[in-house]
C-alpha beads as a LAMMPS data file, in Angstrom:
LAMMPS data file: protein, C-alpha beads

221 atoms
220 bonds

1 atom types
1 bond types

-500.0 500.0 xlo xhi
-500.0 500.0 ylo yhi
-500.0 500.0 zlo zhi

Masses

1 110.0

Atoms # bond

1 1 1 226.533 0.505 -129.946
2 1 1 229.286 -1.459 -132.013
3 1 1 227.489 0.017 -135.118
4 1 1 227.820 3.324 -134.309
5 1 1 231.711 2.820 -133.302
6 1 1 232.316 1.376 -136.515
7 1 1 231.562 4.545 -138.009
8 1 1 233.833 6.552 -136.361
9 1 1 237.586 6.652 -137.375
10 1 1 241.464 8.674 -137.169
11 1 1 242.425 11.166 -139.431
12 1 1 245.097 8.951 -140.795
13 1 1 247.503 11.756 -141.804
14 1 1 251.160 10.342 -142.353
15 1 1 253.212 11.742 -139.788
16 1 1 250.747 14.306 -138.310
17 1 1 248.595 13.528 -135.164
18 1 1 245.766 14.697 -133.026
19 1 1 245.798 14.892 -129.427
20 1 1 243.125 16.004 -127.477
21 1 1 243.147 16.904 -123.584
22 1 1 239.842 15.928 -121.126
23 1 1 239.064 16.203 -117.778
24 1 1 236.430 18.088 -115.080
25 1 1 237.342 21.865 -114.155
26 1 1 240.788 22.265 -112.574
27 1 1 242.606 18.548 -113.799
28 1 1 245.250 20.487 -115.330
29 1 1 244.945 20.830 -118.413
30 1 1 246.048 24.143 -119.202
31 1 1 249.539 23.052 -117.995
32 1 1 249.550 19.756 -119.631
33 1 1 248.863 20.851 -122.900
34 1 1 252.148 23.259 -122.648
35 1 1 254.414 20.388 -121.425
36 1 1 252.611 18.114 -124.294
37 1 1 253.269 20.866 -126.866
38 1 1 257.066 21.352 -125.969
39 1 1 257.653 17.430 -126.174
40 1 1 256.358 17.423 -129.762
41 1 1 257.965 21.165 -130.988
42 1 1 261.533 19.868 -129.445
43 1 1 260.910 16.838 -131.855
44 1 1 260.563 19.397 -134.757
45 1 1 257.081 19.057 -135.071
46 1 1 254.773 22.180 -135.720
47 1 1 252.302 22.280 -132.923
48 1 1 248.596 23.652 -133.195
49 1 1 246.720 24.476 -129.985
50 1 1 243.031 25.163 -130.201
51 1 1 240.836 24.733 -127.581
52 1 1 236.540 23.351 -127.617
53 1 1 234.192 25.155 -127.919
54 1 1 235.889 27.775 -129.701
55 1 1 239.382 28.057 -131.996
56 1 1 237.348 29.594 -135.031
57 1 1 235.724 33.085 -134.920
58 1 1 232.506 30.846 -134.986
59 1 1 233.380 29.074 -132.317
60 1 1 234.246 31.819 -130.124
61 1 1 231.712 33.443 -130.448
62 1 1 229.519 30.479 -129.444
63 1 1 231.716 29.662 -126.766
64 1 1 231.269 33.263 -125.389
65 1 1 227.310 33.029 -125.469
66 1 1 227.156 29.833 -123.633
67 1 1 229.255 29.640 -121.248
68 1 1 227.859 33.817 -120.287
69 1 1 224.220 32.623 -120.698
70 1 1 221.890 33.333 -117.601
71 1 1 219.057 31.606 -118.711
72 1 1 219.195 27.973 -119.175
73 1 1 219.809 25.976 -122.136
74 1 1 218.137 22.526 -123.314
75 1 1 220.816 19.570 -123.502
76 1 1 219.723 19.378 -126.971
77 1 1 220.257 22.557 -128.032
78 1 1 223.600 22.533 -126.056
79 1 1 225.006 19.143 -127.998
80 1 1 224.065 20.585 -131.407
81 1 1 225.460 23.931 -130.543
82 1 1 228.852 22.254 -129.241
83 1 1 228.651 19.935 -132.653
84 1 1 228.042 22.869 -134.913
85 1 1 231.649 24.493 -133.101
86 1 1 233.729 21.397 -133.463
87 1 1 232.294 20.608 -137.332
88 1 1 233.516 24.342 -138.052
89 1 1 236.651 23.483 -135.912
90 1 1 237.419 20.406 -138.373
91 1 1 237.029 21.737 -141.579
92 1 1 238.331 25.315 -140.767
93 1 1 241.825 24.361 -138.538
94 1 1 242.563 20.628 -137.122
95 1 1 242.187 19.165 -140.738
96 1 1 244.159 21.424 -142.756
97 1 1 246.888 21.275 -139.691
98 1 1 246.878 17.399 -140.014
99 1 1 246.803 17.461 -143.813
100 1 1 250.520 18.599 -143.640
101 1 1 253.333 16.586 -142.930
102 1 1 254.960 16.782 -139.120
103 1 1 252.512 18.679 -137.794
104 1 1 250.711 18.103 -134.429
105 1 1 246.859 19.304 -133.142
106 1 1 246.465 19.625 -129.682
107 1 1 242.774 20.331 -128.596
108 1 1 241.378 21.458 -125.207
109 1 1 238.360 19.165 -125.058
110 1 1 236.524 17.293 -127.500
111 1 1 233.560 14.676 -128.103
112 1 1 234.274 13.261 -124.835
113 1 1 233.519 16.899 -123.283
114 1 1 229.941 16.311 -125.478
115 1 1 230.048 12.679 -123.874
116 1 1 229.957 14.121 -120.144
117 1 1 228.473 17.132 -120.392
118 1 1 225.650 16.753 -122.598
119 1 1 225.205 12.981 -122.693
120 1 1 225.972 12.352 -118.585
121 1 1 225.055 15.468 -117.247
122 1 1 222.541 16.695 -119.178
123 1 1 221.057 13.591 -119.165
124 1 1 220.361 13.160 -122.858
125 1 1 222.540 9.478 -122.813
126 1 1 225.901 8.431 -124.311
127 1 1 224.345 7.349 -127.528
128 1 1 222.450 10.360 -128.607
129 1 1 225.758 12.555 -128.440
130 1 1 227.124 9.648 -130.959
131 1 1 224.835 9.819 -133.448
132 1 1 225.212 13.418 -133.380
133 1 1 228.899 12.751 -134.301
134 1 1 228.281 10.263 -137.308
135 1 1 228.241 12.842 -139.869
136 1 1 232.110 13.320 -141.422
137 1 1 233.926 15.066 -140.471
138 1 1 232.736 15.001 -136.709
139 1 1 233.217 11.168 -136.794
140 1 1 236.725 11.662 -136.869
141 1 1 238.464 10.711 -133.766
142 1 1 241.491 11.767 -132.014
143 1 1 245.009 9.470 -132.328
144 1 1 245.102 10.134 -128.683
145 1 1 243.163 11.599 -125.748
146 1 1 244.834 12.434 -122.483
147 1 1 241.887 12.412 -119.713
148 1 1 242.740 13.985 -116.837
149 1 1 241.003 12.238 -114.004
150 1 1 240.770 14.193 -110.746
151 1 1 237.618 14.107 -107.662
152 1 1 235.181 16.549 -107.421
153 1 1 236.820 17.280 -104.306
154 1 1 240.428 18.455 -105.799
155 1 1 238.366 20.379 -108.335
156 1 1 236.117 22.095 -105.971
157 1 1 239.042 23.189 -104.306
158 1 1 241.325 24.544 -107.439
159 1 1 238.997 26.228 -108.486
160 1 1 238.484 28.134 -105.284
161 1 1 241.912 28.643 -105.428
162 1 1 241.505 30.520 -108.856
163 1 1 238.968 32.657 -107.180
164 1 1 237.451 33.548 -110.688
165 1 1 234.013 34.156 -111.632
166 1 1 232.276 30.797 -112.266
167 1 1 230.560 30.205 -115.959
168 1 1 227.140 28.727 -117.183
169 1 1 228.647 25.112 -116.657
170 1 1 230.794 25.809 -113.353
171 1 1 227.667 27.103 -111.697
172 1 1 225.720 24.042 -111.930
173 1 1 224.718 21.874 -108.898
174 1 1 227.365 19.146 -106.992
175 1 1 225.027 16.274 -108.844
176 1 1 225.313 17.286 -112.121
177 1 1 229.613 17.326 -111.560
178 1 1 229.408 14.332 -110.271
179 1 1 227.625 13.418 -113.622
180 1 1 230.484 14.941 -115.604
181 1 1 233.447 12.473 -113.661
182 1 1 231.087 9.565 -114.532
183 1 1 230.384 10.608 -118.262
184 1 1 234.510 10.849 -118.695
185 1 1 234.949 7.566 -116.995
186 1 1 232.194 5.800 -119.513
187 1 1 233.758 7.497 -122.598
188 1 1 237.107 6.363 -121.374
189 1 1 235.907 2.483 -120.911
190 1 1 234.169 2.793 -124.449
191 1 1 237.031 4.062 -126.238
192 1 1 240.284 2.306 -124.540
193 1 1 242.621 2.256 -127.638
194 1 1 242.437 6.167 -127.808
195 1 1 242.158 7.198 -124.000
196 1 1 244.703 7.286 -121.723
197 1 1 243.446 7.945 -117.483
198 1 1 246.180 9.440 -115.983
199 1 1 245.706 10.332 -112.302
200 1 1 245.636 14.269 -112.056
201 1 1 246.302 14.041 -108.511
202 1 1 250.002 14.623 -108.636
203 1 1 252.400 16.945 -109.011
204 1 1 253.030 18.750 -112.435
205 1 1 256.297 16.670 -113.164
206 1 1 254.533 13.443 -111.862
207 1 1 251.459 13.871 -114.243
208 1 1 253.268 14.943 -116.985
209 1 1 256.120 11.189 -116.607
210 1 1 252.939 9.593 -116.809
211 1 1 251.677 11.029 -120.002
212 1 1 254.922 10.539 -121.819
213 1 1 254.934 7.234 -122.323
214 1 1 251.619 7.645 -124.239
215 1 1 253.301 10.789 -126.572
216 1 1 256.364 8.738 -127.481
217 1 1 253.530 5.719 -128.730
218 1 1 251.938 8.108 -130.827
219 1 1 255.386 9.303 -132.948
220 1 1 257.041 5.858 -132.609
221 1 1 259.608 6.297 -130.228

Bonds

1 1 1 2
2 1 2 3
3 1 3 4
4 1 4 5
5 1 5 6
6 1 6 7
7 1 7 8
8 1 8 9
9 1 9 10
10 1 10 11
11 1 11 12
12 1 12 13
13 1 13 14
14 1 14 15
15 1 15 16
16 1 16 17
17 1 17 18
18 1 18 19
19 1 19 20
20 1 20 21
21 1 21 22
22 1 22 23
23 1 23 24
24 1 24 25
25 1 25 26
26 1 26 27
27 1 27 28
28 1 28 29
29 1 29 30
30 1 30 31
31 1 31 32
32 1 32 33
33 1 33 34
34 1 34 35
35 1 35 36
36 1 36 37
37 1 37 38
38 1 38 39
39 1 39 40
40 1 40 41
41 1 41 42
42 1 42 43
43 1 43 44
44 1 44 45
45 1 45 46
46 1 46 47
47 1 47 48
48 1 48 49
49 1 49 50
50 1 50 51
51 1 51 52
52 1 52 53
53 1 53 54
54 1 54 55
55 1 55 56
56 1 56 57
57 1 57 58
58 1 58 59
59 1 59 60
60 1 60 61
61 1 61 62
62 1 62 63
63 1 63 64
64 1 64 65
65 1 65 66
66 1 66 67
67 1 67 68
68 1 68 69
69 1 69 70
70 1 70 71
71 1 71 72
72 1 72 73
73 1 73 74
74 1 74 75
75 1 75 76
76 1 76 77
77 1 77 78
78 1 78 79
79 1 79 80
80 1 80 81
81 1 81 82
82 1 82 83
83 1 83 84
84 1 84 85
85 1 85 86
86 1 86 87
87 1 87 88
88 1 88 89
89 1 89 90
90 1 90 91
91 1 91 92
92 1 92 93
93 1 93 94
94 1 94 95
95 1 95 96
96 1 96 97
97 1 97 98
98 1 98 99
99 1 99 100
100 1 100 101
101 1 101 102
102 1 102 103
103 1 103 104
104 1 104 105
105 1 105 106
106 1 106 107
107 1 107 108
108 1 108 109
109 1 109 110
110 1 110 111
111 1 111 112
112 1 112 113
113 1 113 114
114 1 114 115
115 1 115 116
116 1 116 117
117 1 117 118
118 1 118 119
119 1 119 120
120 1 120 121
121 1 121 122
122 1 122 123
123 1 123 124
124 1 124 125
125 1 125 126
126 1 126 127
127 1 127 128
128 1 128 129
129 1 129 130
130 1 130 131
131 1 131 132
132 1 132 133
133 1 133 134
134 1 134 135
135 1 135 136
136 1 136 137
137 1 137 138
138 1 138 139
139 1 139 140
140 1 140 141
141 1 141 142
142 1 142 143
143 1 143 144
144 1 144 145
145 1 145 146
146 1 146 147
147 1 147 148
148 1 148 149
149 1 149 150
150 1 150 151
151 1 151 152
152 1 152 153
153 1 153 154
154 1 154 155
155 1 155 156
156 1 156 157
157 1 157 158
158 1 158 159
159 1 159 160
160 1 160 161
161 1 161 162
162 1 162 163
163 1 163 164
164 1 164 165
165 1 165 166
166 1 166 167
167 1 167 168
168 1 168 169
169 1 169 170
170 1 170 171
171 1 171 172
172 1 172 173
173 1 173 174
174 1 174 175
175 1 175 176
176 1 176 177
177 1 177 178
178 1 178 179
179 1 179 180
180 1 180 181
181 1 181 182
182 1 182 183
183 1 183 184
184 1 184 185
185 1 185 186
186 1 186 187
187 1 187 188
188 1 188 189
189 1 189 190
190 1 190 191
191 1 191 192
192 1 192 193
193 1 193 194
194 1 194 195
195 1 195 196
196 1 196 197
197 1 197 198
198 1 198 199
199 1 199 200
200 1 200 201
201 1 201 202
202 1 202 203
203 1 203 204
204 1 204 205
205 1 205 206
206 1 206 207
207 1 207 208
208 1 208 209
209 1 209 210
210 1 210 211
211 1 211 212
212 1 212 213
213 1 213 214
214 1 214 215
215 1 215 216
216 1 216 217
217 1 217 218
218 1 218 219
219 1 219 220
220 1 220 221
């Protein structure tokens, strides 16, 4: 395993910096990436918000036929599908964002999604969904990743409060969520430097004085 991680490393852009957000359905993130992207735009950085899988018209358009699929999909197919999205993703928006100075990419989900969902859930192990990622530019890792760590419990029950229509991944059995909280805890133990657990139990404000700290590491404050 310390091979692989070797192989993986951070954009490295002077003064521009990725964040990513992670975290089961209903942690928050939606609401933390707008507090996140205020912080950085009232610091006079530019702020790009994409989201995984999707933020191209390549992506979206895989994002729509997975997550509407009504027959099943293998894990493999899923984690090269979900690669394919966030290759297109790198070359096509979060490394020409990061290639300018003072600019900030904020990303809803990324390899750690792949980490949980296909490698946990799906069953097809932590290390496959790496080598998957090897290639540049999907080796590239994020300067930070807030994950969003909530029970299945508190999910179950915001998302019944959304009362929407569940997708290919939200309809899935209580095992395979339970899966998906111990696939985000394993990528967050494997990747310490970059992941920061913040307890999405709390109120909006609360969450959001914990994450600062983290923000104001990444800029140098």
């Amino acid at each position: 395993m310390k091979n692989i991680l070797r192989r993986f490393t951070s954009p490295q852009q002077k003064n521009s910096y990725f964040v990513t957000l992670e975290g089961i359905e209903g942690s928050g993130k939606s609401t933390q990436i707008t507090n996140i992207s205020d912080f950085f735009s009232t610091r006079g950085y530019t702020v790009t918000l994409l989201r995984e899988p999707g933020g191209t018209k390549f992506g979206e358009n895989l994002r729509n036929a997975i997550l509407s699929s009504e027959t099943k999909i293998t894990a493999i197919s899923e984690a090269y599908l979900f690669a394919a999205s966030r290759a297109q993703l790198l070359q096509e928006k979060i490394l020409p964002a990061l290639s300018k100075p003072n600019n900030i990419v904020i990303c809803d989900r990324y390899l750690d999604s792949s980490i949980a969902y296909q490698g946990f859930a799906s069953g097809l192990g932590m290390e496959s969904i790496l080598n998957i990622h090897l290639p540049t530019p999907l080796n590239i890792l994020p300067d930070l990743t807030i994950y969003l760590k909530i029970s299945l419990e508190t999910s179950l029950n915001r998302q019944a409060l959304r009362n929407n229509k569940k997708d290919y991944f939200e309809s899935k059995d209580m095992s395979f969520h339970k899966k998906l909280i111990e696939g985000y805890d394993a990528a967050a133990e494997l990747f310490q430097n970059r992941v920061a657990t913040i307890n999405g139990e709390s109120s909006i404000d609360d969450i959001f004085a914990l994450i600062t700290p983290y923000l104001k590491r990444v800029v140098g404050e």
